[in-house]
Residue frames relative to the residue before (quaternion, step in Angstrom):
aa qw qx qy qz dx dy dz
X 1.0000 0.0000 0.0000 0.0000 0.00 0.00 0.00
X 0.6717 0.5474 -0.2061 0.4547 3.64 0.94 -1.08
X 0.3194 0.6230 -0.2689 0.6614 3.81 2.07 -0.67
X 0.8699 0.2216 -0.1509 0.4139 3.68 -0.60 -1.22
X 0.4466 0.7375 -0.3020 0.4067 3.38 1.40 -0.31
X 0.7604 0.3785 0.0746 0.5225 2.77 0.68 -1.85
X 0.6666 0.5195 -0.2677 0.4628 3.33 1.24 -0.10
X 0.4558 0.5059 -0.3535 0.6413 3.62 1.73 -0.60
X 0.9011 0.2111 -0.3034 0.2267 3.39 -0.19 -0.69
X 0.0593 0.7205 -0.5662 0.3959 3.62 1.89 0.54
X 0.7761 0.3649 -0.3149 0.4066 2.77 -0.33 -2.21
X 0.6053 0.5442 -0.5095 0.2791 3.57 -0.37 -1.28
X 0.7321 0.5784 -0.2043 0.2962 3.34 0.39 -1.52
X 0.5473 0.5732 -0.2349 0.5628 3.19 1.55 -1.46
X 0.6734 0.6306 -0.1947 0.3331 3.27 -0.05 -1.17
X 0.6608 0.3821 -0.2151 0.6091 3.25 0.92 -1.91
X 0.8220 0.3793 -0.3106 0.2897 3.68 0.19 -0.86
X 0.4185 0.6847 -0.3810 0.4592 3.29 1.37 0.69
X 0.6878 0.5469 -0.1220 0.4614 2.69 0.62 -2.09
X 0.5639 0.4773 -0.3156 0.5955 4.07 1.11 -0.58
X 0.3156 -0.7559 0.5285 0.2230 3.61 0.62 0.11
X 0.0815 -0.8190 0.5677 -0.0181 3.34 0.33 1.44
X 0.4345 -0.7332 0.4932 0.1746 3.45 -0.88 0.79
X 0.3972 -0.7182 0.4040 0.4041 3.56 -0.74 0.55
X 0.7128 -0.5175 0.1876 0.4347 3.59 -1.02 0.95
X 0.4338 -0.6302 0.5045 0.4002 3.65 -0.58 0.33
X 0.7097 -0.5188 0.3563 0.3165 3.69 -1.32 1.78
X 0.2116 -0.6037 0.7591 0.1203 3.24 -1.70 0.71
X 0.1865 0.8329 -0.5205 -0.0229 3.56 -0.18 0.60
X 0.2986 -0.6702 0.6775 0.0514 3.56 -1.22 0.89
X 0.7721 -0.1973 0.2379 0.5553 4.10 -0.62 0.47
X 0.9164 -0.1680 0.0037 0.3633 4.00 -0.69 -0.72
X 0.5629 0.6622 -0.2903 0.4005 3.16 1.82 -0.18
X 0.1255 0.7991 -0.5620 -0.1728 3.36 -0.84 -0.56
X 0.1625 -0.8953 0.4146 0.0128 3.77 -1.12 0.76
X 0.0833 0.8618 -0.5003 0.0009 3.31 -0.51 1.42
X 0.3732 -0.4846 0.7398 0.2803 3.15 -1.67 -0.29
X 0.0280 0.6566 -0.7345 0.1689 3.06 -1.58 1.14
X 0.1885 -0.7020 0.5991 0.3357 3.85 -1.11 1.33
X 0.5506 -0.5761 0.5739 0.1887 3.57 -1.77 0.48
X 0.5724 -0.3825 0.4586 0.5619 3.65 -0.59 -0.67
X 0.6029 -0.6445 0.4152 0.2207 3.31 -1.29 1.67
X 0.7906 0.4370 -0.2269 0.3640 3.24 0.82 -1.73
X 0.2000 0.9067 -0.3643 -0.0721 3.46 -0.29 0.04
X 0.6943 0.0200 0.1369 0.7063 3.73 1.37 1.25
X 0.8523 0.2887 0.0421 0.4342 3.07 0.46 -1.53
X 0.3774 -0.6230 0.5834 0.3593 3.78 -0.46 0.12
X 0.8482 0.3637 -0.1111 0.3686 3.53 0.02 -1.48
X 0.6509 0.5905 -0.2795 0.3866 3.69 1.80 0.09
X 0.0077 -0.8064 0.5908 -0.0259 3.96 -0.37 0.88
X 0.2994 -0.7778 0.5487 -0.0662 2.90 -0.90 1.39
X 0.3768 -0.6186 0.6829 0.0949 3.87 -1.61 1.39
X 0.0837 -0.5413 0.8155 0.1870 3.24 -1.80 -0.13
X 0.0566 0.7133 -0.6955 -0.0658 3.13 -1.15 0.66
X 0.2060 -0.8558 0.4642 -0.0985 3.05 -1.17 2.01
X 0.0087 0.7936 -0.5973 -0.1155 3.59 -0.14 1.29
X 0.0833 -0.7609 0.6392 0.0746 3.63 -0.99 0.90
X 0.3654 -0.6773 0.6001 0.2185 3.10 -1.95 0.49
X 0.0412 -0.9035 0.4264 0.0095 3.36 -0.65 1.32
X 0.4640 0.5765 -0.4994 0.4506 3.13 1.34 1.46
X 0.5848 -0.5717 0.4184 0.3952 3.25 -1.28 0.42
X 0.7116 0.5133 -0.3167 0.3603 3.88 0.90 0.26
X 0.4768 -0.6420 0.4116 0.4372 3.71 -0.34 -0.23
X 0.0300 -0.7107 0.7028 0.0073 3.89 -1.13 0.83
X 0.1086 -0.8156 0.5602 0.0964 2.60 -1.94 1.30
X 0.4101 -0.7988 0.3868 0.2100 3.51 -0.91 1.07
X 0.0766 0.8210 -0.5467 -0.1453 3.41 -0.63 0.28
X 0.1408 -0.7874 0.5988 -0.0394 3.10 -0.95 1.30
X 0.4148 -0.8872 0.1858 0.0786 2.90 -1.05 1.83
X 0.5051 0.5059 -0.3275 0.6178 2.89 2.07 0.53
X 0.6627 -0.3119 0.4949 0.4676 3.62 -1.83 -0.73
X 0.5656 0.6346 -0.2705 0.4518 3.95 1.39 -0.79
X 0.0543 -0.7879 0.6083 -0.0785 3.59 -0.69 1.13
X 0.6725 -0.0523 0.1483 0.7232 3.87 -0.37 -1.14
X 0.0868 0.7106 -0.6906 -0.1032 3.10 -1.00 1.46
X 0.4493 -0.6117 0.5276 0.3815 3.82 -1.62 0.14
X 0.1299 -0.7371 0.6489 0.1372 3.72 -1.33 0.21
X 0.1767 -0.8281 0.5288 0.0587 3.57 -0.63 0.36
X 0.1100 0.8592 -0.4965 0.0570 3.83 -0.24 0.78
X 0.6270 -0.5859 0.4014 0.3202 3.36 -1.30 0.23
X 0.2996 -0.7993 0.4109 0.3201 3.42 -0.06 0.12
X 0.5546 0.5917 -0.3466 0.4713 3.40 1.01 -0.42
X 0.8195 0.3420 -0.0931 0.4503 3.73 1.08 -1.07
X 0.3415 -0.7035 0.5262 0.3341 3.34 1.55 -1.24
X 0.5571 0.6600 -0.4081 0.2958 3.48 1.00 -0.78
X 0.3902 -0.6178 0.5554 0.3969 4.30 -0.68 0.41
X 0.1506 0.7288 -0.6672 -0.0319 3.32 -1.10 0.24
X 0.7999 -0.0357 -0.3066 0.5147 3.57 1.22 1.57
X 0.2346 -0.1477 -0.9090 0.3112 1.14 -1.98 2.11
X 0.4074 -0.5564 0.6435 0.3322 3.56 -1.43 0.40
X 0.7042 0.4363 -0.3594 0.4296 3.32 -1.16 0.87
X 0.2739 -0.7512 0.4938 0.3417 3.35 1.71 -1.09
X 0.8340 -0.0344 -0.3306 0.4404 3.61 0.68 1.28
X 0.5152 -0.7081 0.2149 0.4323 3.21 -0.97 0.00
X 0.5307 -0.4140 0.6050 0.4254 3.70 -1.35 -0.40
X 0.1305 -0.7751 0.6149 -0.0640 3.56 -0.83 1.40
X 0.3210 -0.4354 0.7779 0.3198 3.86 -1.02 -0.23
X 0.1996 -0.6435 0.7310 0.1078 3.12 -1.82 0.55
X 0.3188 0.7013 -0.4635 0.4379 3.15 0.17 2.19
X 0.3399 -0.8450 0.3806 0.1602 3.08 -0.51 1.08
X 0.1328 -0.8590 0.4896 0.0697 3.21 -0.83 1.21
X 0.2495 0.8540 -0.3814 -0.2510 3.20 -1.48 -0.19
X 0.4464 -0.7523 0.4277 0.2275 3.26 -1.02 0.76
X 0.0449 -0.7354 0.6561 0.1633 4.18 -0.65 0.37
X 0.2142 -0.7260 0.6508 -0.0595 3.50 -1.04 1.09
X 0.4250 -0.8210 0.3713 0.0863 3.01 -0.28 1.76
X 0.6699 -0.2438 0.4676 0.5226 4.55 -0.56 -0.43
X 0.8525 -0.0291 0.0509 0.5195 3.46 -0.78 1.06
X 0.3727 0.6582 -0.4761 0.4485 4.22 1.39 -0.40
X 0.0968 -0.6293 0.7675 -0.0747 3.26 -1.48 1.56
X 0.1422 -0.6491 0.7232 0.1882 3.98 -1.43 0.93
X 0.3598 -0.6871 0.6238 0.0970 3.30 -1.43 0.55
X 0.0188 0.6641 -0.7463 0.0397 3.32 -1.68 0.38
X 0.0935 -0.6475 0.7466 0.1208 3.35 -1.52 0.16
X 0.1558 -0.6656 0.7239 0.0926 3.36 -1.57 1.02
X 0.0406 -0.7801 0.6200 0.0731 3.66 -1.21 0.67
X 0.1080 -0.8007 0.5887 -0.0275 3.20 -1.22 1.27
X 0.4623 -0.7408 0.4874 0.0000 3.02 -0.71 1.71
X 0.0582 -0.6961 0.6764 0.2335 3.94 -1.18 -0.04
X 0.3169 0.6133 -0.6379 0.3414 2.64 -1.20 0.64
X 0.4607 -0.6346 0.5347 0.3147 4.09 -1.80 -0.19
X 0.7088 0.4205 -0.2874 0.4880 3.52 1.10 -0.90
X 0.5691 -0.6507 0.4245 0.2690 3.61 -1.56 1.21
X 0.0535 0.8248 -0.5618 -0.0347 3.82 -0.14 0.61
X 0.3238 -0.7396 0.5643 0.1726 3.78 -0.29 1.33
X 0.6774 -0.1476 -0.7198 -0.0338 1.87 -1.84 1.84
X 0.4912 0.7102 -0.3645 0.3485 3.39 1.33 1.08
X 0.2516 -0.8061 0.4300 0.3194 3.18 -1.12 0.19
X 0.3747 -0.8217 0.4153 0.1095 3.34 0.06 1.75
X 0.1292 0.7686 -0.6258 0.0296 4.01 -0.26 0.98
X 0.4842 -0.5831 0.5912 0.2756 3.57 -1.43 0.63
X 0.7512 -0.4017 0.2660 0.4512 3.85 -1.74 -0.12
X 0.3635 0.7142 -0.5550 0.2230 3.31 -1.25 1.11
X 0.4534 -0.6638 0.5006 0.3213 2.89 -1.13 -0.54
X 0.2326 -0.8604 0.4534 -0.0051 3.94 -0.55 1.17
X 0.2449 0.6685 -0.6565 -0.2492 3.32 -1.12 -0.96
X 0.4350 -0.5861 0.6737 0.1157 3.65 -1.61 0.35
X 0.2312 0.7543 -0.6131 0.0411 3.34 -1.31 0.70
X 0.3809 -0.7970 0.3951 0.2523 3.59 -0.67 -0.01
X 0.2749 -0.7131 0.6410 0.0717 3.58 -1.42 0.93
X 0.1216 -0.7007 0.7030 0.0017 3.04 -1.79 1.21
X 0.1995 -0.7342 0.6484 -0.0285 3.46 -0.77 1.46
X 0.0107 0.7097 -0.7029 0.0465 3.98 0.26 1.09
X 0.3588 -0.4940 0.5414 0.5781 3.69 -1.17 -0.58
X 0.8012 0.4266 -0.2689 0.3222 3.67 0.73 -0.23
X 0.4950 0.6419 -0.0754 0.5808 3.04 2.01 -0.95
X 0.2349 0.6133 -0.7527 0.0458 4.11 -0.81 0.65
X 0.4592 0.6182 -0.6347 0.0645 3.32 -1.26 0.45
X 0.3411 -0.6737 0.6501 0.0847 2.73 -1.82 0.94
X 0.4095 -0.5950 0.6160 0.3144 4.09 -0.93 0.58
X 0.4140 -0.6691 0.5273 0.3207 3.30 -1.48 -0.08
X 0.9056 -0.2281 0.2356 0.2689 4.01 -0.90 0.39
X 0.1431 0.6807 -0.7183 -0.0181 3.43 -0.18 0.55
X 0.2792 -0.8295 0.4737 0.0979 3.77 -1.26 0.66
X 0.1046 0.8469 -0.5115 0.1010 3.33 -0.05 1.10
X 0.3173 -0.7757 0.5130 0.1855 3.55 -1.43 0.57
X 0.2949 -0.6852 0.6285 0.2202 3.71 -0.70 0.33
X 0.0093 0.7861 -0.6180 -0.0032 4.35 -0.53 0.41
């Protein structure tokens, strides 16, 4: 009951912090890149399931390539706001492949991702399941040349 509880009022929260027209996080930018976070539509399928884009763009008039030294590109992180502490990925990072990757991002070329966070207590893959609180999400690039992180998007879970 305390699950479905806590799941009605997710949404609420989601919802409300849409509906306030939350802006997408203001750019992290490193030379041609730049990185945000941006919420999506709350509802998705799911009542209890709110959903990020996380957007790395290229904002030169040339092409750049990234190579990332895992399977792990734009990752999300999720923290508490009260503590700072990560509490997604459990563990506070992810589980990579050790494989090189790469990605070339054309002039004005934006890659996408979507991170979805779930309420709720039990881990359900490919979410990041957080009881009541208060959070915020942001995103990390690990190029070998490339670090950036986006700033914060705040959300609450009730």
């Amino acid at each position: 009951m305390a699950v479905v509880v806590s799941r009605i009022v997710f949404i609420t929260a989601a919802v409300a912090f849409a509906a306030c027209g939350a802006a997408p996080s203001a750019p992290s930018q490193q030379g041609p890149l730049r990185l945000t976070v941006e919420p999506l539509q709350t509802l998705t399928g799911s009542s209890s399931v709110a959903e990020f884009a996380l957007k790395l763009q290229n904002t030169s008039a040339d092409s750049i390539d990234i190579t990332f030294p895992s399977s792990c590109q734009v990752m999300p992180y999720v923290v508490e706001r009260s503590t700072g502490r990560i509490v997604g990925p459990s563990g506070g990072s992810w589980v990579c492949a050790t494989v090189i990757r790469k990605l070339t991002l054309g002039p004005g070329e934006t890659h996408k991702d979507t991170a979805h966070v779930m309420a709720g207590t039990d881990p359900r893959s490919p979410y990041t399941v957080v009881p009541p609180g208060d959070y915020a999400i942001y995103a990390r690039l690990e190029d070998l040349t490339f670090k950036l992180q986006s700033t914060s998007v705040p959300f609450s879970v009730r």
